[in-house]
C-alpha positions in Angstrom: -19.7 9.3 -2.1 -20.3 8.2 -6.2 -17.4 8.1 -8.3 -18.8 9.6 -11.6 -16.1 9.9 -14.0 -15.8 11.7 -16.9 -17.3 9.6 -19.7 -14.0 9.5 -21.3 -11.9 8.5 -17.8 -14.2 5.0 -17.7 -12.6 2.3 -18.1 -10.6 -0.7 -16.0 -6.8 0.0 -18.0 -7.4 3.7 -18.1 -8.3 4.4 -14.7 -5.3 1.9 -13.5 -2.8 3.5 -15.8 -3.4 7.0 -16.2 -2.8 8.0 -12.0 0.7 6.4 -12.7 1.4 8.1 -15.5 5.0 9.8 -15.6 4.1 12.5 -17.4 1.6 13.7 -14.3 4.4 14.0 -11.9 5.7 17.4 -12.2 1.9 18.4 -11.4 1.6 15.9 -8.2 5.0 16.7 -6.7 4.2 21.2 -7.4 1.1 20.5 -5.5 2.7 18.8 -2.8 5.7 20.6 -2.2 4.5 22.3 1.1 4.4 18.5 2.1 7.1 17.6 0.7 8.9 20.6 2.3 7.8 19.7 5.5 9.0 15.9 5.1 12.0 14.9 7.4 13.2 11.0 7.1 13.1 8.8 9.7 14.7 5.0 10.1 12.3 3.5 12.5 13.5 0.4 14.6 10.9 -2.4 14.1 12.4 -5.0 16.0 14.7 -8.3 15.2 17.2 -5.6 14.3 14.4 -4.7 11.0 14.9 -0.7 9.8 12.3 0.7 7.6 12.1 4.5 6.2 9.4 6.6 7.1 8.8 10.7 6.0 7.5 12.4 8.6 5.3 15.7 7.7 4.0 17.8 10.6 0.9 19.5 9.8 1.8 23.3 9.3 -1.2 24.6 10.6 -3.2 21.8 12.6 -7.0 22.5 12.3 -8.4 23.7 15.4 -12.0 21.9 14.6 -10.3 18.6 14.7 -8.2 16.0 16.9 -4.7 15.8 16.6 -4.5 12.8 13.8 -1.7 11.7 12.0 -2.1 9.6 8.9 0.0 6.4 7.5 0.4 6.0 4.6 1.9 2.7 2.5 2.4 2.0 -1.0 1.7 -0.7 -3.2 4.4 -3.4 -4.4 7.1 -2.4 -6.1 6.0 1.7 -5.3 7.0 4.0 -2.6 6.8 6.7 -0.5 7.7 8.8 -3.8 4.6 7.1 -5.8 2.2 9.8 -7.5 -1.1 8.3 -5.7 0.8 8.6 -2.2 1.7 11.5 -3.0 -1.7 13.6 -3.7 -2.7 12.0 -0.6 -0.4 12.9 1.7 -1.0 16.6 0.4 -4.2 16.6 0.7 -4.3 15.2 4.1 -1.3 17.6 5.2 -3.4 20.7 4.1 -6.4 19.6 6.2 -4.2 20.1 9.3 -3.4 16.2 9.6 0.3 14.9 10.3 1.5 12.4 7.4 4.3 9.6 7.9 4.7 8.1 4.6 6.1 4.6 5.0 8.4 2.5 2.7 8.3 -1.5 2.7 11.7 -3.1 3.2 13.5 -3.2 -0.6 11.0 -0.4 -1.7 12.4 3.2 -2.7 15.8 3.9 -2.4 15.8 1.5 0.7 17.5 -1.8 0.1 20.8 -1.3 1.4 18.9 -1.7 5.0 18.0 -5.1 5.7 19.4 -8.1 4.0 17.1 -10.6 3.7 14.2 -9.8 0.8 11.2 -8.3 1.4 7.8 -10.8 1.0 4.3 -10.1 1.4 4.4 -12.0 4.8 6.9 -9.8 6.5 3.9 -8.2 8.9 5.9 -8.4 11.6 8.0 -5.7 10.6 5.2 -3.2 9.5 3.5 -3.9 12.8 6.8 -2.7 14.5 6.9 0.2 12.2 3.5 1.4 13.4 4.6 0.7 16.8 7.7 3.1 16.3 5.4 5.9 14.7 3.1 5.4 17.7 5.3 6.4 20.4 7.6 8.8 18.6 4.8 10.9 17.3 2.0 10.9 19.7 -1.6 12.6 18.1 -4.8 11.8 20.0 -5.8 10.0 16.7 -3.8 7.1 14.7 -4.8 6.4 11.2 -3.6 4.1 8.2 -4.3 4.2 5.0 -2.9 1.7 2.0 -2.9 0.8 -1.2 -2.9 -2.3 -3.2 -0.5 -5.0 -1.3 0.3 -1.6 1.3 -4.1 -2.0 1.8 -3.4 -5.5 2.6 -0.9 -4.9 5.1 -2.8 -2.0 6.3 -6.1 -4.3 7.3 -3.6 -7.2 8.1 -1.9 -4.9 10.7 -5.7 -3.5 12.0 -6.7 -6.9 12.5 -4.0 -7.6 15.0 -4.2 -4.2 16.9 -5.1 -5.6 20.0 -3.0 -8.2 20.2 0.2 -5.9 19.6 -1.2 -2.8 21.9 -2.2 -0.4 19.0 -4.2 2.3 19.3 -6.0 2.5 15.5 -8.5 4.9 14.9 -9.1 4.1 11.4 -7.9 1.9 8.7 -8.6 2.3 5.5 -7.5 -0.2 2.2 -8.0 1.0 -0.9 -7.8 -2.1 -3.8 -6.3 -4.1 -1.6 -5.2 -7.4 -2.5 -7.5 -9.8 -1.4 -6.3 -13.6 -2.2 -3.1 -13.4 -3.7 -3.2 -16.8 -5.7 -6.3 -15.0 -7.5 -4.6 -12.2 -8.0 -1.5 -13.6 -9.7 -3.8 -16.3 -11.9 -5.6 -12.6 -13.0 -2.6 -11.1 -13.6 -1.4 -14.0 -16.0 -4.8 -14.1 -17.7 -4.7 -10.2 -18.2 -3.4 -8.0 -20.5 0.1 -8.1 -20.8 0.8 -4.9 -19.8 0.5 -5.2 -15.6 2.8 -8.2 -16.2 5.3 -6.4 -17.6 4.8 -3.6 -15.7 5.4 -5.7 -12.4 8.4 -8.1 -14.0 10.2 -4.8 -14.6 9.8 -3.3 -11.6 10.9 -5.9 -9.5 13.9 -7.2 -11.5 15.2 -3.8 -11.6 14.4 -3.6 -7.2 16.3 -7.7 -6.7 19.4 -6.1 -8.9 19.5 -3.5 -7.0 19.6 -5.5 -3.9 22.2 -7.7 -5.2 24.2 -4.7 -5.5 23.9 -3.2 -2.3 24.6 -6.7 -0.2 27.7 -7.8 -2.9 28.2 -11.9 -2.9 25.2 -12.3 -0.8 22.8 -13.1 -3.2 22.4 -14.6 -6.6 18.9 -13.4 -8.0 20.3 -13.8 -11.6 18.1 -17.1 -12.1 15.4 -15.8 -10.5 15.2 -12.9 -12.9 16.1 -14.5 -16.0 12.6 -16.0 -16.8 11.1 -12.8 -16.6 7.6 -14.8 -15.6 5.3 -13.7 -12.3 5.0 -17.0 -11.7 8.2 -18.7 -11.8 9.4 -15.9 -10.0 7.2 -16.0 -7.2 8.1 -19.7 -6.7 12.1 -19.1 -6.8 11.5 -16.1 -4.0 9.0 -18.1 -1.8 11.0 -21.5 -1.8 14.7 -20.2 -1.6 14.4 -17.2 0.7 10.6 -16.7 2.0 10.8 -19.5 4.0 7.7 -21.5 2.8 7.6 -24.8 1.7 4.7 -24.6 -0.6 3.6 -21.3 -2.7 0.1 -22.1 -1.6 1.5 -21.2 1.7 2.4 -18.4 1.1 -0.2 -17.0 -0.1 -2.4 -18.0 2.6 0.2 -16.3 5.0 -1.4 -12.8 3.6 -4.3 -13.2 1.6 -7.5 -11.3 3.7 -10.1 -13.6 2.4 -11.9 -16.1 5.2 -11.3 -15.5 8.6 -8.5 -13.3 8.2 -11.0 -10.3 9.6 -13.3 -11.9 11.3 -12.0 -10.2 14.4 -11.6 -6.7 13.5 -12.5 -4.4 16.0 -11.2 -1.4 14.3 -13.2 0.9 12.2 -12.2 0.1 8.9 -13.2 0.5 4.9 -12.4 -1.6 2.0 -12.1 0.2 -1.1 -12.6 -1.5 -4.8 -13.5 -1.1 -8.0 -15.8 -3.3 -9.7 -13.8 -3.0 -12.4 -9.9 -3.6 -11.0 -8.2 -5.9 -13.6 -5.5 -6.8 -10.8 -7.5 -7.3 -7.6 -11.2 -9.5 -8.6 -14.1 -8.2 -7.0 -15.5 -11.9 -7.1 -13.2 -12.4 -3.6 -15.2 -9.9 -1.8 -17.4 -12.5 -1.0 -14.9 -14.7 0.7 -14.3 -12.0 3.1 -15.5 -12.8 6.6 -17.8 -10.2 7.7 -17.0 -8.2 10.6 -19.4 -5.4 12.5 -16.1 -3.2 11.7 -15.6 -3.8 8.7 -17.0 -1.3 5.8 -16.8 -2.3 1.9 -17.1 0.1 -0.9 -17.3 -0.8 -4.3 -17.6 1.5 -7.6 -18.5 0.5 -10.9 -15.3 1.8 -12.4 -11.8 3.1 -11.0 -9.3 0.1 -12.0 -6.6 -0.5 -9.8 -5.8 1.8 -7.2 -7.4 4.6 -9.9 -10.3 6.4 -9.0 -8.7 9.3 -11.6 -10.6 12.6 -12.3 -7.7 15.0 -12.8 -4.1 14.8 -13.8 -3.3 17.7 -11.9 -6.0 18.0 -8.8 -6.8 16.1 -5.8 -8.8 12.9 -7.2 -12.0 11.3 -5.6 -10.0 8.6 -3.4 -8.4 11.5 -1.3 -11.6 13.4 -0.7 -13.1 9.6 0.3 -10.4 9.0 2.6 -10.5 12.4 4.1 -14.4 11.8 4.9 -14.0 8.6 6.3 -11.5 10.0 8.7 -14.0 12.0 9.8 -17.4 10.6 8.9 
């Protein structure tokens, strides 16, 4: 499948902003309310006493000329089960007769009142045991995940270690996922200003909310007060991630070199030529696996791929045929 936008949709900022724009989600959330209606919440036990929140949506009327599947789907950082892109997925995929579970990271949504130590990119553990959950309590002849941005990264991250933790994957599918971290943020810093303000808002507003919901456990206020990606990331990795070096940690997640090399799921990497976040240049530091499928398109930003504000766009009728290819 080509993604041909509109002449006047190209671009790297206005594909990445525009599927995010607030004013398009009365339109995404009247087209998925028969998902949305079907939702019911979940707090799924992952393990090491770890809750995350899950929205289950049965498929009203399962397609007869397809297996049972149900779909995971996970957010990017600082989104959530409630973001506009997750959304339009999930109804899409819910009126093809699939099963949705929309996932939420620890500290993402409405959720931080659950755990009390802070969510980092590293926490795989967890999401592994989320899957797990899903798994067993809602059993579909077909498992599926689907991500996007840092959620495509923990997507592939958890389809790489299917085997090792019993998982039956059909598919997995990461769409702009982050690739190497490190790059990433050094992009982000070099960028325009916007994503880093963007991202520096978002998360100070999620770490004062966490302070508030675990009172005199935490003091973030340092942490938030340079308002800088950077310095940030250091403060979180070196006083509560666990890591001695920031290099480290990024290493812990990044899916460049081997990280893949063993995949034996059927998966696809999708990513825009384009993305101003994620660098297509790391593609080639990607080990190459028999399992492994990478798209690329010339535009679609970050995590874009926009044709409509109201309609379905291109991503969910890609993901929909890779399902089923």
């Amino acid at each position: 499948m080509i993604f041909e936008p509109s002449r006047w949709l190209r671009g790297q900022h206005l594909q990445s902003i525009l599927p995010s724009f607030p004013g398009r989600r009365p339109f995404v959330e009247r087209r998925a309310a028969p998902m949305l209606a079907a939702s019911r919440e979940y707090l799924l036990d992952c393990g090491d006493g770890v809750r995350l929140q899950a929205f289950h949506s049965p498929a009203s009327s399962p397609n007869p000329n397809k297996r049972p599947t149900l779909v995971v789907l996970l957010h990017g950082w600082e989104g959530s089960a409630q973001s506009l892109y997750v959304l339009s997925l999930a109804q899409s995929l819910h009126e093809q007769g699939f099963d949705v579970v929309r996932l939420n990271l620890r500290d993402h949504g409405e959720t931080h009142h659950l755990n009390r130590d802070l969510f980092h990119s590293c926490r795989l553990d967890e999401v592994v045991g989320a899957i797990k959950e899903i798994q067993s309590h809602f059993v579909k002849d077909r498992l599926v995940l689907a991500g996007f941005s840092l959620g495509g990264n923990f997507m592939l991250r958890v389809a790489a270690q299917a085997q090792q933790a019993n998982l039956q994957i059909h598919r997995a599918l990461g769409i702009s996922p982050v690739l190497d971290p490190a790059v990433t943020l050094d992009a982000l810093e070099r960028g325009a200003m916007l994503y880093r303000w963007y991202f520096v808002r978002k998360w100070s507003r999620s770490l004062r909310r966490k302070q508030q919901a675990w009172p005199g456990q935490f003091d973030l206020d340092e942490l938030m007060a340079s308002q800088d990606l950077r310095r940030m990331t250091r403060e979180l990795v070196l006083s509560h991630a666990g890591y001695p070096r920031v290099e480290d940690y990024f290493a812990g997640y990044a899916i460049t070199g081997d990280r893949l090399a063993g995949l034996v799921v059927p998966s696809t990497l999708v990513t825009a030529l384009d993305d101003p976040i994620i660098p297509a240049t790391d593609l080639t530091r990607i080990a190459q696996s028999p399992a492994l499928k990478i798209i690329t398109t010339e535009t679609g930003g970050h995590c874009g791929f926009f044709e409509s504000f109201t309609g379905p766009g291109w991503i969910d009728r890609l993901v929909l045929a890779e399902i089923d290819p």
